[in-house]
N, C-alpha and C positions, 0 to 999 in steps of 0.2 A: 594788578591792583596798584591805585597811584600813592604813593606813601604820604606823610603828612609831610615831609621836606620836598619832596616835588610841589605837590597841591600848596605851599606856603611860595615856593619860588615861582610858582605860575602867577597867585595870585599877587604879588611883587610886582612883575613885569605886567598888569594889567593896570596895577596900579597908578604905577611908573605913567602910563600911557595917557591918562587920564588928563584933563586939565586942572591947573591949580584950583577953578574957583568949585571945583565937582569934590576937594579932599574932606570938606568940612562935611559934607551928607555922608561922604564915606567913615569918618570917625564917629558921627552919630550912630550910623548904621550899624559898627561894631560897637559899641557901648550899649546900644540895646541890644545887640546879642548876648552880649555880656550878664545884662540884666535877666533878659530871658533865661537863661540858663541858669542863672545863681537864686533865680523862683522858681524853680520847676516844681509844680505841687507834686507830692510825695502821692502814691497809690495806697490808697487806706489797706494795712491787710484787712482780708478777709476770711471771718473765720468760720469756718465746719460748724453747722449746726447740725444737731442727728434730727433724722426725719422722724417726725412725729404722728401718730395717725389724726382725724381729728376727733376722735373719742377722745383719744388723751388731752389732747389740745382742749377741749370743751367740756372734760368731765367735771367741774366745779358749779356748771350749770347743769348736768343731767339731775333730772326730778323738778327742777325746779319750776314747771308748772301743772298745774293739775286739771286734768282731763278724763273723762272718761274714753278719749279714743286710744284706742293700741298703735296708732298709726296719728301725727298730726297733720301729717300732708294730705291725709284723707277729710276731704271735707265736702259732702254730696250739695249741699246747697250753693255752695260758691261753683262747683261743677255743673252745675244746672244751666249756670247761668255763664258761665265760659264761652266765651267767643259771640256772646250777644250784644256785649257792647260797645 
């Protein structure tokens, strides 16, 4: 593994190499690293919710319409006519 004093002295001697008029994109180039880095949006925690069935989740609306079916997903006329149109 290359340590961060090696990997600083490579990147030194590339630098070195470079010509004068390439130093200024290279100081930009670190200042928005810079930047980068010193915004780094934080990861929202996230928190544990307990699972809920959806009876529970929806029991403030149980009863709340009235029907004479036992069943409301049973509906023989809308069945009738399923798949005809």
């Amino acid at each position: 593994m290359v340590t961060n004093h090696v990997t600083l002295e490579i990147a030194i001697q590339k630098i070195q190499k470079l010509p004068p008029e390439q130093w200024q994109k290279l100081l930009e180039f670190i200042e928005f690293l810079e930047y980068q880095s010193s915004h780094q949006p934080t990861a929202p925690k996230t928190l544990k919710t307990p699972e809920v069935s959806f009876t529970e989740a929806a029991k403030e609306f149980i009863g709340c319409l009235d029907s004479d079916l036992e069943d409301l997903s049973h509906n023989a006329q809308y069945l009738e006519r399923l798949g005809q149109e």
